[in-house]
C-alpha positions in Angstrom: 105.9 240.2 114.4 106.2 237.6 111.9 103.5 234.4 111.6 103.7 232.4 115.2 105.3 230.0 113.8 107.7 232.4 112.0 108.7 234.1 114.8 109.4 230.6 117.5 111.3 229.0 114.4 113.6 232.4 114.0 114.1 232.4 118.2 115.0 228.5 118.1 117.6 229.6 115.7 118.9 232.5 117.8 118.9 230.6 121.0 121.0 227.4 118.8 118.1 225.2 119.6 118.3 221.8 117.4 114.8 222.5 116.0 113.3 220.5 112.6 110.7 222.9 111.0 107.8 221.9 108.6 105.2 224.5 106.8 102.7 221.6 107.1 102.7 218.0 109.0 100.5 215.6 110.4 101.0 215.8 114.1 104.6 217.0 115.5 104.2 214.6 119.2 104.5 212.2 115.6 107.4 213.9 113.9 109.1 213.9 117.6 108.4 210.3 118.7 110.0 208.5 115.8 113.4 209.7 116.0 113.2 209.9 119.8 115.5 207.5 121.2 118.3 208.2 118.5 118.4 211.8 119.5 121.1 213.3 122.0 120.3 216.6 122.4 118.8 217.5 125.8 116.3 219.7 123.7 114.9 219.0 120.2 112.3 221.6 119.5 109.4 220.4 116.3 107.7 223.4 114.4 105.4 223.7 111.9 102.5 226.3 110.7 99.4 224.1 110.2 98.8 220.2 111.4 96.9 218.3 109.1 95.9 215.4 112.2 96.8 217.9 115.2 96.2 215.2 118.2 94.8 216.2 122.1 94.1 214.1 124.7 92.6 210.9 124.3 90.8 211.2 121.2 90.5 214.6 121.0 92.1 216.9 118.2 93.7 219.9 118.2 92.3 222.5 114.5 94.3 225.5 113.8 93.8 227.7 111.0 96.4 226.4 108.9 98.2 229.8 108.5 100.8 229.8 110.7 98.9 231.9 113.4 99.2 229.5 116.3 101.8 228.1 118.2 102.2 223.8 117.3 105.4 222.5 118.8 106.3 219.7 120.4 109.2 219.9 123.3 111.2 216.8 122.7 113.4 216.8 126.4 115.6 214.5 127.6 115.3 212.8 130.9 117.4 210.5 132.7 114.5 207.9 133.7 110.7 207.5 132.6 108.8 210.5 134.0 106.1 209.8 136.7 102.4 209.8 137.1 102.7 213.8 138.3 103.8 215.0 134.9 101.0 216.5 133.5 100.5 219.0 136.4 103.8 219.8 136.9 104.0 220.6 133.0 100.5 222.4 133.0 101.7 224.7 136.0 105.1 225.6 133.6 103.1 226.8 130.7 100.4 228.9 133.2 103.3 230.4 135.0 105.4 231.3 131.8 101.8 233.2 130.2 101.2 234.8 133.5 104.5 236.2 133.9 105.2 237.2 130.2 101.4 239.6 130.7 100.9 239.1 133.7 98.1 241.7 132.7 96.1 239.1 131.3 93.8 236.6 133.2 95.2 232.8 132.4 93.5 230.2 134.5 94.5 226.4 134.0 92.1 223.5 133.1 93.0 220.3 134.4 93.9 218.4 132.8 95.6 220.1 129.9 94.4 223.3 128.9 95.3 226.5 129.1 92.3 229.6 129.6 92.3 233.0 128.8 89.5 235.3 129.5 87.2 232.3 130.0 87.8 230.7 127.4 90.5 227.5 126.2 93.6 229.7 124.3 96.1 226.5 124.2 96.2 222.9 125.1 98.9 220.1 126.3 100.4 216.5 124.6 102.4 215.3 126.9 103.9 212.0 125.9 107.1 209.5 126.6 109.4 206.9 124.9 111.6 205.0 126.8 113.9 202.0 125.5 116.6 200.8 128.0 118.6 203.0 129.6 117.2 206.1 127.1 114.3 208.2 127.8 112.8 211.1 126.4 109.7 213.6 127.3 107.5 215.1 124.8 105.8 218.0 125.5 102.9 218.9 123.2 102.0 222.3 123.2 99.4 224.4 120.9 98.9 227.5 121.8 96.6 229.8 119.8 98.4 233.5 119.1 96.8 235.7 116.5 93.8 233.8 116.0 91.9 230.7 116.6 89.2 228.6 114.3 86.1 230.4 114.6 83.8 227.2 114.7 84.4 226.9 118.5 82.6 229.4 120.5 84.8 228.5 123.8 88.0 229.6 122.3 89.9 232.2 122.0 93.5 233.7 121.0 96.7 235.7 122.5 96.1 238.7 120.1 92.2 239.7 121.0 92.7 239.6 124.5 96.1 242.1 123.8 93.6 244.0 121.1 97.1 243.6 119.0 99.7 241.2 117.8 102.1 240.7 120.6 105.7 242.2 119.6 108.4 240.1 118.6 110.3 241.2 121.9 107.5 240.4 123.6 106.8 236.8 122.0 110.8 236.1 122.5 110.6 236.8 126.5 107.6 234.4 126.4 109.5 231.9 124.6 112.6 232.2 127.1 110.2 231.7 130.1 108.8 229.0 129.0 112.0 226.9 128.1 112.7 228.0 131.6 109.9 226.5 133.1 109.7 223.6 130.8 113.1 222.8 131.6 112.1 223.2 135.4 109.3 220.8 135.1 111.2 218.4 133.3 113.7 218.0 136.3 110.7 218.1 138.5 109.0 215.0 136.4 111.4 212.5 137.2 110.0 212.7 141.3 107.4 210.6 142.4 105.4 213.6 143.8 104.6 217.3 143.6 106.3 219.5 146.0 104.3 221.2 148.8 105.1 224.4 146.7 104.6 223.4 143.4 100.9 222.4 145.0 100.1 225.6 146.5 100.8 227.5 143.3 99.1 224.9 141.3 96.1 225.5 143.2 96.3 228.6 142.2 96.2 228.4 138.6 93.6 226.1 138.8 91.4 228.6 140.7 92.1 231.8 138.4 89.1 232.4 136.6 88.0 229.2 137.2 86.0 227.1 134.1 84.6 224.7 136.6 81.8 224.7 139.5 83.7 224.4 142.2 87.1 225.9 144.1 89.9 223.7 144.8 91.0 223.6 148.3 94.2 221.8 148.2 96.3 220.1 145.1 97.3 216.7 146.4 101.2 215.4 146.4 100.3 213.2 143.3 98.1 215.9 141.5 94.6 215.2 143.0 92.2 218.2 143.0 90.7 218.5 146.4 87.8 220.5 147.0 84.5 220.9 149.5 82.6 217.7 147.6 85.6 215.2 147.5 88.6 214.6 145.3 89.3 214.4 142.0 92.2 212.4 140.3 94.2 214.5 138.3 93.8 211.3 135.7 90.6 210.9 136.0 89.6 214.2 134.7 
């Protein structure tokens, strides 16, 4: 297939997706939160090949290799009132499930509170973000996502194509981009509820338990996101 970047700016344009497009930018949860509120589509989707100040959680960044190999979109949604405290799972659990089921060959595993695994090892991470202003509210879903690489100075990463052992196909990347928006758009309608469904906790569980980066197996995953487990519970926040 084309670049990553490429190829999700060439399937926005099939689909009719509004989508704004950059080679290079600072951050697109920035590009996305300034025109926010003045936007009225229920999707605006931000591209670009390389972020100059990629942002993670907290203070954390997000490094590609500035060629257009990795996903780095932001998922500009819009929601009818502010989304709630159960967000972040709900969102995490869209992107596992849309991996899993595009190669469902591969073994994903999700990192509270915002990482996607692959093989062991972190192959994409989650921004998730919201601007509100009266009666006009929008979501901002974050995503990088590293596809046929991943910067080499970070012994815990990795990327789509060596766990394939070949570029995925631009077919193949397209059906992964139509689950997601799927998903994401599930999630979205899910994010406006003031807690998880018992469903949407079982298979969170689940994700959180395939190939597992932490010490310990989660039990149960709360209403509001807390990971439950034989030494105690642990906010979903707090992590």
């Amino acid at each position: 297939m084309l670049s990553a970047a490429e190829s999700t700016l060439e399937w926005a344009q099939q689909r009719e997706l509004e989508v704004v497009y950059a080679v290079e930018t600072g951050s697109t949860n920035n590009d996305a939160k300034s025109p926010a509120l003045s936007e009225n589509a229920d999707l605006v989707l931000y591209l670009t090949s390389h972020q100059t100040s990629g942002r993670g959680r907290g203070s954390n960044t997000w490094l590609d290799t500035g060629a257009g190999e990795g996903l780095l979109s932001t998922w500009s949604f819009k929601v009818d009132s502010p989304p709630q405290a159960i967000t972040a799972p709900r969102i995490g659990l869209a992107l596992f499930t849309a991996a899993a089921r595009t190669w469902p060959s591969l073994s994903w595993g999700l990192k509270a509170p915002n990482d996607l695994y692959l093989d062991g090892h972190k192959a994409g991470g989650l921004l998730i973000e919201s601007v509100s202003s009266g009666d006009r509210h929008r979501l901002l879903v974050g995503l990088g996502l590293n596809v046929t690489n991943h910067p080499r100075r970070f012994d815990t990463a990795t990327h789509l194509t060596g766990a394939l052992g070949r570029a995925p196909e631009a077919a193949e990347w397209f059906k992964f981009l139509d689950e997601l928006k799927h998903q994401l758009s599930a999630a979205v309608s899910d994010c406006l509820q003031a807690t998880l469904s018992a469903s949407v906790c079982g298979d969170l569980k689940n994700a959180l338990n395939a190939n597992s980066a932490r010490p310990f197996v989660i039990t149960q995953v709360g209403p509001h996101g807390d990971l439950i487990h034989a030494g105690g519970t642990v906010r979903w926040t707090d992590i």
